[in-house]
C-alpha positions in Angstrom: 31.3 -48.6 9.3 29.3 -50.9 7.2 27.2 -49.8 4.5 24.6 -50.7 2.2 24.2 -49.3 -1.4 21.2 -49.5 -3.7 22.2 -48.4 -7.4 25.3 -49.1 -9.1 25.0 -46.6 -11.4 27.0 -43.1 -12.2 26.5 -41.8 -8.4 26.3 -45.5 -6.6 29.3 -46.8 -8.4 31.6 -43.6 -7.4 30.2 -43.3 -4.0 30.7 -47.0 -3.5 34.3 -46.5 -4.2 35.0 -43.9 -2.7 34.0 -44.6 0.8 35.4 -48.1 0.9 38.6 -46.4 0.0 37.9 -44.2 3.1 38.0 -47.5 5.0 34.4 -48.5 5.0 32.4 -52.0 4.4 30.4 -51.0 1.5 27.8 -53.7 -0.1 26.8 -52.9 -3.9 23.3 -54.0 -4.3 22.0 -53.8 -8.4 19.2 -55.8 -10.1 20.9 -56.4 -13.2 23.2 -59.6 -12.9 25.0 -58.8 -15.4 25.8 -55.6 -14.4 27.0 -57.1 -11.1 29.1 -59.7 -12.8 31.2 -57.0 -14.5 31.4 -54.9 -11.3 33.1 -58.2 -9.9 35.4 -58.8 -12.0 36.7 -55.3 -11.4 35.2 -53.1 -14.7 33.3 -50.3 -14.1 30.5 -50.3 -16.7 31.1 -46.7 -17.4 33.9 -44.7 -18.3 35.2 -42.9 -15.4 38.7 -42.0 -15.0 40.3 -43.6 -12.1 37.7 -45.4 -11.4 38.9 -48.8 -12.3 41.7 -48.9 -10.4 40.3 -47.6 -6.9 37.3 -50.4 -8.0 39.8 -53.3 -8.0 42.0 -51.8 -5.4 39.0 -52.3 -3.1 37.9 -55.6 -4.5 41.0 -57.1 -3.6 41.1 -55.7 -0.1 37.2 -56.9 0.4 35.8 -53.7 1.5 33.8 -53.6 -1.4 31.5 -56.3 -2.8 28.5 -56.6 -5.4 25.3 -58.7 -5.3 21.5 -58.6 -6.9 20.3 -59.9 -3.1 19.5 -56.9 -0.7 18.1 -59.4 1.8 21.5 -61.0 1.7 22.9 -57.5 2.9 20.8 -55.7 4.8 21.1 -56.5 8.4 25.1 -56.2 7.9 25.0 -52.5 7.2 23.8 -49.6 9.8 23.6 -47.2 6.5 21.6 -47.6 3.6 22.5 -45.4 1.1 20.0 -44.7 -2.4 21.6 -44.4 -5.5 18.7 -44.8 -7.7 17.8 -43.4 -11.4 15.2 -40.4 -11.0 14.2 -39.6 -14.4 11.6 -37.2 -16.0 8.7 -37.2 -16.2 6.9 -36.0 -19.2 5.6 -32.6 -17.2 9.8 -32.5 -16.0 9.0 -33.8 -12.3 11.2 -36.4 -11.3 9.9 -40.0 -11.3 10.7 -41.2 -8.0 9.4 -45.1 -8.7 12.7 -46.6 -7.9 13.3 -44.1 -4.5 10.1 -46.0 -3.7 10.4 -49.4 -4.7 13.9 -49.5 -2.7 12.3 -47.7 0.5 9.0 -50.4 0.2 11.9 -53.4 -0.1 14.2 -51.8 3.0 10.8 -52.0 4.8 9.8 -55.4 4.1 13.6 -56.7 4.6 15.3 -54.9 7.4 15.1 -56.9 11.0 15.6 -53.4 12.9 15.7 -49.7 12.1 18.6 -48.0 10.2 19.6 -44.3 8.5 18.6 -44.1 4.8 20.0 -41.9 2.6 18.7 -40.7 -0.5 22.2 -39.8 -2.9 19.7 -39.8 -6.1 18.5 -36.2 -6.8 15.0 -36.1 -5.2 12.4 -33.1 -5.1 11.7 -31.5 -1.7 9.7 -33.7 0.2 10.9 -36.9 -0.9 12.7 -37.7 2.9 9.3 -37.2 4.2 7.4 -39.4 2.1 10.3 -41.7 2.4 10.2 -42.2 6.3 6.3 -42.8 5.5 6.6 -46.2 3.5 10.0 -47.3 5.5 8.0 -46.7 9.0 4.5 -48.3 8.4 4.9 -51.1 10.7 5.1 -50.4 14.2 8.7 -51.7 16.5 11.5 -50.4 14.0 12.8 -47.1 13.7 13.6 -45.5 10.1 15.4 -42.0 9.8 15.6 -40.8 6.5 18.3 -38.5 5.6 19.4 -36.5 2.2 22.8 -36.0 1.6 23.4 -34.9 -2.3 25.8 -35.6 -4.6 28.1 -32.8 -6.5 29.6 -35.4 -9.0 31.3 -34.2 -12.5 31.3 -36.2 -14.7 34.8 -36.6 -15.9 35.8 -35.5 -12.5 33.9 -37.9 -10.5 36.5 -39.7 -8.5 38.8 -36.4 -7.9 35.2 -34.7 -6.8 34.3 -37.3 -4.3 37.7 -36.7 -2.1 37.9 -33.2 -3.2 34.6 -31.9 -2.7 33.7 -28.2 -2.1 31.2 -29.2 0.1 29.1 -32.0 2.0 25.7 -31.4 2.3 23.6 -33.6 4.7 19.9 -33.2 5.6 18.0 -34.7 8.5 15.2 -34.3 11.1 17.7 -35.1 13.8 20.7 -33.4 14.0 22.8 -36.6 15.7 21.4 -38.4 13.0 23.1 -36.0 10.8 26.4 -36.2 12.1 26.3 -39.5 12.2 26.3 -39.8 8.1 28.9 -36.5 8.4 31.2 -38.6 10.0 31.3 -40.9 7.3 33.3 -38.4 5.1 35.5 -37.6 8.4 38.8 -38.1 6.5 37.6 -35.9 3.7 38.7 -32.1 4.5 36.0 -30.2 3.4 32.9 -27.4 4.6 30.5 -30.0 5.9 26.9 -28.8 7.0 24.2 -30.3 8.6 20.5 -28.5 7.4 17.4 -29.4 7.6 16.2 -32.0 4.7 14.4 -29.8 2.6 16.7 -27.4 2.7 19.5 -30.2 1.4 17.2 -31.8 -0.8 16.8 -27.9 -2.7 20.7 -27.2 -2.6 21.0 -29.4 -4.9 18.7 -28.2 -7.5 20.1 -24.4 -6.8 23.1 -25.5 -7.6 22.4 -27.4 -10.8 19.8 -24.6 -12.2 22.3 -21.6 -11.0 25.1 -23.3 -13.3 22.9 -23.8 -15.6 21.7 -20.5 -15.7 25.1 -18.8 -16.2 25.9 -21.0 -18.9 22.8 -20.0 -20.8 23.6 -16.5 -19.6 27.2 -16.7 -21.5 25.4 -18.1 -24.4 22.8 -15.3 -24.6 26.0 -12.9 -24.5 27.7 -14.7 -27.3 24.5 -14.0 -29.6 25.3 -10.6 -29.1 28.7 -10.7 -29.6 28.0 -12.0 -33.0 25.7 -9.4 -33.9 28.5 -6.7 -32.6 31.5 -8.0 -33.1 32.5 -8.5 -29.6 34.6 -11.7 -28.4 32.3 -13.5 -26.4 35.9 -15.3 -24.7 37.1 -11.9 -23.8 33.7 -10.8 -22.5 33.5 -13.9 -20.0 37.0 -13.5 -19.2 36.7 -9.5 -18.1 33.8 -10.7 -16.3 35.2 -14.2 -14.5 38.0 -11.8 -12.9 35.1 -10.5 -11.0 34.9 -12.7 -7.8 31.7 -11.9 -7.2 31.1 -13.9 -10.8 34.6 -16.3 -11.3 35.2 -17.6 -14.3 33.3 -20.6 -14.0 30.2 -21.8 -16.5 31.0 -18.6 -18.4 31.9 -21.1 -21.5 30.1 -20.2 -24.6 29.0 -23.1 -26.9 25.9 -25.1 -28.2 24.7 -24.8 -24.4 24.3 -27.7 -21.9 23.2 -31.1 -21.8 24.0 -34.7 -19.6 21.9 -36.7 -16.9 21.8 -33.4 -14.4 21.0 -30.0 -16.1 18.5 -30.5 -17.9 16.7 -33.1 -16.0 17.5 -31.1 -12.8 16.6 -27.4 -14.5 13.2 -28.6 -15.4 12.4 -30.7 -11.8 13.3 -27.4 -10.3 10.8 -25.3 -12.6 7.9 -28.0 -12.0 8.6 -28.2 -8.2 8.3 -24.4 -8.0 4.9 -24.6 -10.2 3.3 -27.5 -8.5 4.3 -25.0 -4.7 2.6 -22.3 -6.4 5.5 -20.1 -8.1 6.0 -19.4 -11.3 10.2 -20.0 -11.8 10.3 -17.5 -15.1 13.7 -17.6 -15.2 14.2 -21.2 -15.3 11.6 -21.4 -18.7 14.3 -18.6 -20.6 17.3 -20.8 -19.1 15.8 -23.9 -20.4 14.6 -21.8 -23.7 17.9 -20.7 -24.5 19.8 -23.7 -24.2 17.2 -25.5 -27.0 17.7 -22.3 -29.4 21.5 -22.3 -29.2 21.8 -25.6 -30.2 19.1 -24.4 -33.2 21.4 -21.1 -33.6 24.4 -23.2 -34.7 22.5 -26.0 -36.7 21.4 -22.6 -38.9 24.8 -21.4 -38.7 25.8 -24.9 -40.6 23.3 -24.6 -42.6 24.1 -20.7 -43.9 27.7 -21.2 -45.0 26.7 -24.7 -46.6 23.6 -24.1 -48.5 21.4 -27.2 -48.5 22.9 -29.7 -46.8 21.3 -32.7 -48.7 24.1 -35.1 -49.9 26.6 -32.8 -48.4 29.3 -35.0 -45.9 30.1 -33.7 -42.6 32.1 -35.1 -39.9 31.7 -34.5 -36.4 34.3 -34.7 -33.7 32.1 -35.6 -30.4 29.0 -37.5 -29.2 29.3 -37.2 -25.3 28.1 -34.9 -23.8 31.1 -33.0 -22.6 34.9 -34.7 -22.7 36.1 -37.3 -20.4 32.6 -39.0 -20.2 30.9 -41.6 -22.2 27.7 -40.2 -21.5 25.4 -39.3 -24.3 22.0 -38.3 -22.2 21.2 -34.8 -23.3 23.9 -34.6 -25.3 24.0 -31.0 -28.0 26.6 -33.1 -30.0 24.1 -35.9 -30.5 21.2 -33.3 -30.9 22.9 -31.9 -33.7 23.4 -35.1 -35.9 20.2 -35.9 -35.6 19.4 -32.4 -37.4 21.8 -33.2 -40.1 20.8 -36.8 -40.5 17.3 -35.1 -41.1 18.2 -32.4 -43.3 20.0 -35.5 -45.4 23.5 -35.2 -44.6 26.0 -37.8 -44.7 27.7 -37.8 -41.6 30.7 -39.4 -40.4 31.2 -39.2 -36.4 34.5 -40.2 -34.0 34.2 -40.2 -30.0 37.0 -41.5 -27.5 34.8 -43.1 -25.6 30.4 -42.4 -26.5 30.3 -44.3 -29.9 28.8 -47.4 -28.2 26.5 -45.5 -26.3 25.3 -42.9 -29.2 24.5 -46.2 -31.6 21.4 -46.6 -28.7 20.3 -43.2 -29.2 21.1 -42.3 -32.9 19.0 -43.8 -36.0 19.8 -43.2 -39.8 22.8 -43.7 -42.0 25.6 -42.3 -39.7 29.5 -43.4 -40.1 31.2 -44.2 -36.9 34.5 -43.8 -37.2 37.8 -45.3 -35.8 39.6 -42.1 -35.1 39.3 -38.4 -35.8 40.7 -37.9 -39.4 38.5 -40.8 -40.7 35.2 -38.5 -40.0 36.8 -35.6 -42.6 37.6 -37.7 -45.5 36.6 -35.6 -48.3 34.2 -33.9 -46.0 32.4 -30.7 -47.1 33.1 -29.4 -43.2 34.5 -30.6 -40.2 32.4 -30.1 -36.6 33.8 -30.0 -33.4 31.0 -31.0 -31.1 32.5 -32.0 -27.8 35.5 -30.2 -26.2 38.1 -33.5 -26.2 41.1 -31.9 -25.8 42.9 -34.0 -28.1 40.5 -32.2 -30.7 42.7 -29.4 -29.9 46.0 -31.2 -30.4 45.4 -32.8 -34.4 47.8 -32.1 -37.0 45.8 -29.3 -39.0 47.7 -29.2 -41.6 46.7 -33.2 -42.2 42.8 -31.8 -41.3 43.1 -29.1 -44.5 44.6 -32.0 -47.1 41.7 -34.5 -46.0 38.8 -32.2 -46.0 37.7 -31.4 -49.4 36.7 -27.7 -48.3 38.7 -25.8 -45.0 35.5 -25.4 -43.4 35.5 -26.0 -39.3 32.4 -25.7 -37.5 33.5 -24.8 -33.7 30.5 -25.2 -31.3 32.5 -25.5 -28.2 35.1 -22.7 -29.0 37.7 -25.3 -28.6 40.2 -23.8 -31.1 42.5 -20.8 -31.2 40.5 -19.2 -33.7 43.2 -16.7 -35.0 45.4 -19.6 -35.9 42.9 -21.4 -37.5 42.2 -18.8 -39.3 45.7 -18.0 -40.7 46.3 -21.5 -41.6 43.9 -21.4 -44.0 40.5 -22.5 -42.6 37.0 -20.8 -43.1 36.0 -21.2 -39.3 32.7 -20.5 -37.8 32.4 -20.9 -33.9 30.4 -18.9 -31.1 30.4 -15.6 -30.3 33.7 -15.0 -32.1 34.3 -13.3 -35.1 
């Protein structure tokens, strides 16, 4: 089939992608032309693994192409799909001004009726409003349709042929199947809802994630103050299937473009219907103090951390991503920027996107032992697992104390510990 896509971004990029590899026409519409001229000459403009190489795999085999004109497009494609940036709002709602400003264009372009779907996490009601503005004049038919994205980052390409789900919301259930039977070839539960109840999932999903991460979190405070592991505590508790291990990772709590944005969407939806979400305000609460907790962890073994030099392993947000949105590692530099700390910083792959976001004196570094040259402590702030994997016998000689600050519990902390290191990480003793 031939479709449309508005948004080359995180989720328009990998969806693109992945369903011309399924066998489909897809057509890439962006407004940035210089985004589009990278995107042509087969660079994704985002680290992704794998996704180069399905990117100019279907380049070359013309099922995918890339232009700034949706007019030129439009009329070729029976799908539109909306892949559009929803970001906060100061009160947490999302800002839906691009959903609407591609819904008012598809309007003013399209010669007949067609399926649009929104892919960019929208609040409940958005598919409503949407087939609104995209039927206002008379003589075409619009059916707006929600079918949401369940994308890791990281994981993104793998996720979009192995999915746990498809979700797909619509008024009419034919329409429905229609945009199921795009993923045919992907074996998966499928299930057609209503649109608001698909539009919802997806924030249920995000906030219940993100709610048993701060949940693990809040059971690693107590660990510390009992001298429980916090790692054997999630594990007795993952072998549970009515729990599973997942999200039950201690750390200095969440962050990227979903959780957070997507936790307090969920929150202000629920208010502005009425409800009072209380559990969503101590999710969102704890995730901000752990990242405080650790920062005054730092700042207890070190003393005043004026002049002192630290390096920090990490600036994405997790590993395997370049993303730095929301990102604890990149929260916590600013802290020790402010508090007048030298600090020297190494990513894989986030160092061109954390200069956008960071100010101050920071050192970026070109690999891992550069950031602990004669460093008071070392901090691992993203779980790379090559972090895991450096010579730490090399680590002791460079730093000029043994001091390792762990906020993603990415170390075996007994080893650490008997080679020598003062090691502070979360929820361990």
């Amino acid at each position: 089939m031939k479709i449309t896509i508005v948004g080359t971004g995180y989720v328009g990029l990998v969806s693109a992608v992945g369903l011309a590899e399924l066998g489909h026409r897809v057509f890439c519409v962006d407004t940035d032309p210089q985004k589009i001229e990278i995107l042509k000459s087969g660079r994704a403009t985002f680290y992704e693994p794998g996704l180069d190489k399905l990117l100019k795999k279907n380049l070359a085999n013309r099922r995918l192409s890339f232009t700034v004109s949706l007019a030129q497009v439009i009329d070729q494609s029976e799908i539109i799909f909306i892949c559009v940036g929803t970001p906060p709002q100061p009160d947490g709602s999302a800002d839906l001004t691009y959903v609407k400003q591609v819904a008012a264009s598809i309007q003013t372009l399209s010669k007949q009726g067609k399926i649009v779907v929104t892919k960019s996490t929208v609040p409940i009601g958005t598919g409503a409003m949407l087939e609104q503005i995209l039927n206002k004049k008379p003589g075409r038919v619009f059916e707006a349709v929600s079918c949401p994205e369940f994308l890791r980052e990281g994981q993104a390409v793998y996720d979009f042929f192995h999915p746990d789900r498809i979700v797909v919301g619509a008024d009419k259930q034919s329409v429905g199947f229609k945009v199921i039977n795009l993923f045919s070839a992907v074996k998966t539960h499928k299930m057609v809802t209503s649109r608001e109840t698909a539009e919802l999932i997806k924030y249920a999903a995000n906030a219940f994630l993100a709610t048993k991460i701060s949940f693990i979190n809040e059971i690693s405070n107590v660990c510390e103050k009992t001298g429980a592991d916090v790692e054997e505590v999630a594990k007795g508790m993952g072998l549970d299937k009515r729990i599973n291990p997942y999200f039950l990772k201690a750390g200095i709590g969440y962050g990227g473009s979903c959780f957070p944005k997507d936790v307090r969407a969920l929150r202000q939806l629920s208010g502005g219907n009425g409800y009072n979400f209380r559990l969503l305000k101590a999710v969102i609460e704890v995730n901000n103090k752990q990242r405080q907790l650790f920062f005054e962890k730092i700042k207890k073994v070190l003393g005043s951390l004026e002049g002192k030099k630290i390096g920090v392993l990490g600036l994405a947000f997790k590993g395997n991503t370049d993303d730095v949105r929301e990102s604890a590692a990149v929260d916590l530099i600013k802290k020790l920027v402010k508090a007048k700390a030298k600090v020297s910083c190494f990513d894989p792959q986030a160092v061109a996107n954390a200069r956008l976001v960071l100010n101050g004196r920071i050192r970026y570094c070109a690999n891992a032992y550069e950031t602990m040259e004669q460093a008071d402590a070392l901090i691992i702030a993203t779980e790379w697992p090559q972090f895991a994997k450096l010579d730490f016998k090399k680590v002791k000689k460079l730093l000029r104390q043994p001091i390792i600050f762990d906020g993603k519990n990415l170390l075996n902390h007994q080893l650490i510990k008997k080679a020598g290191f003062s090691y502070y990480s979360v929820g361990r003793s």
